[in-house]
Each structure stands twice: as structure tokens, then as C-alpha cells.
N, C-alpha and C positions, 0 to 999 in steps of 0.2 A: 662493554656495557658501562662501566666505571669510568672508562676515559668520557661516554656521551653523557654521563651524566654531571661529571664535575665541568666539564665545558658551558652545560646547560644553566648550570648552578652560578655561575663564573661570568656567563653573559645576564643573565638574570641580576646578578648585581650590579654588575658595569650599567645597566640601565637604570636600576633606583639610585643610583648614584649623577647620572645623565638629569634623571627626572628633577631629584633633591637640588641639583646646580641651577638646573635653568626656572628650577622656584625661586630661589633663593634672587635670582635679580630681576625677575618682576618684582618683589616688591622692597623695592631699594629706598622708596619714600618714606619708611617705619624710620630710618636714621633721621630724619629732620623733627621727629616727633618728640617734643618739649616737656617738661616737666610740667605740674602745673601751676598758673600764676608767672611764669617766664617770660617774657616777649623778648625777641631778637630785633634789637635795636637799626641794624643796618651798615655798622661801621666794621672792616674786617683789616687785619694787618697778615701781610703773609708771617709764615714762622720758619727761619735758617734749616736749611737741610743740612743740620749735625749731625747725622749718621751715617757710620762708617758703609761703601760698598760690600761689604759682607755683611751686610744686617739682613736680617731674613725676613724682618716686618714691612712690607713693602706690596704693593699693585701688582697684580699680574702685567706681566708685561710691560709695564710702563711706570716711571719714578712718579709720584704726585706732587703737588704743590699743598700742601697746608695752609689754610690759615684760622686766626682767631677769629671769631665773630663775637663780639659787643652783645651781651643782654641786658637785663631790668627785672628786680624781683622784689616781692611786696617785701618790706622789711620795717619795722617798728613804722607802724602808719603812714609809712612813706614807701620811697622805692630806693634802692642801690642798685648798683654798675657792676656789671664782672664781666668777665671774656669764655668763652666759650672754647675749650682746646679738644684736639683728637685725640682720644684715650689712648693710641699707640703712644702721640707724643709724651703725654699728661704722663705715660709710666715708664717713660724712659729719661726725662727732661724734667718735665715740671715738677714732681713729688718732688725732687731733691733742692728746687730752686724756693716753689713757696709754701712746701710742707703744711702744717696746721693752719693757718694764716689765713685759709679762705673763708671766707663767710658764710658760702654758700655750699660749695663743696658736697659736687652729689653726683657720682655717673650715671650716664642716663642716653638708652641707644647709641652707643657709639661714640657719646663724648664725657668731657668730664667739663662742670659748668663750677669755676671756680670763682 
């Protein structure tokens, strides 16, 4: 009776785990969702795959390509420039390159808009 029920218990989770996964990429369009006052410009530069084969932050299945994306954000009556990185990148790369320095400097869904 113990064995059916931790079985029970044990598939019972393997499927709210099933259910949580295959929500989770319906809605993959929450990452492109901007701060606000942001527009993304349209200019993108890929960024070097500096990470060692044993890094464990990485795509299921598959290495990705990164890049930055160019934004626009209201600043003293006008507008400034920044680039848009992958927070994976941003915290393994970028903090040590442009530290304090950014203007804008805000994560937000999955990136960091420096």
C-alpha cells in the first residue's frame, strides 16, 4: 500500500512539473517586455561566446547566439543610447567591464539595459 502510494505521489508530481514546463514556454513573449519610456532602436551586434564548455548557463540542447540590442530612453528632456545585454551575459561579463558607469542600469525580464 506504501509502495502505491509514493508512486502515486511521485507521478502526481512529475506531471505538475510537465504542466509548470510546458507553461512556462507559452509564454516566452514576457522577455521582450520593456521597461517603461524604452524603445528598441533596431541596431543589434552579436556578443563573443567567452564561455568556457563547462559553463552550465546555457539552452537546453543547443549553444545560442547572443546579441545586443540598441535602445532610447527619455533622459534630461531628450533621449540617450544604451545596448540592451542578456542578464546571463551582463553577470558574468559585463558587471566587471562597465561596472557603475551605466546610465541607465536596470534589469528587467531577462535582460539588463545598460
Amino acid at each position: 500500500m506504501i509502495k502505491r502510494s509514493i508512486f502515486a505521489a511521485l507521478l502526481l508530481v512529475l506531471l505538475g512539473v510537465a504542466t509548470c514546463a510546458f507553461a512556462s514556454t507559452e509564454s516566452a513573449n514576457e522577455l521582450e517586455q520593456l521597461p517603461s519610456g524604452v524603445d528598441l532602436v533596431g541596431d543589434q551586434e552579436p556578443i563573443a561566446d567567452t564561455t568556457p564548455e563547462s559553463s552550465t548557463e546555457e539552452f537546453i540542447g543547443r549553444r545560442a547566439r547572443f546579441f545586443r540590442h540598441r535602445f532610447r530612453f527619455p533622459f534630461g528632456g531628450g533621449f540617450r543610447y544604451g545596448w540592451r545585454y542578456p542578464l546571463g551575459y551582463w553577470n558574468t561579463i559585463g558587471r566587471p567591464i562597465y561596472g557603475p558607469r551605466c546610465v541607465f542600469g536596470r534589469p528587467f525580464g531577462g535582460f539588463f539595459y545598460c
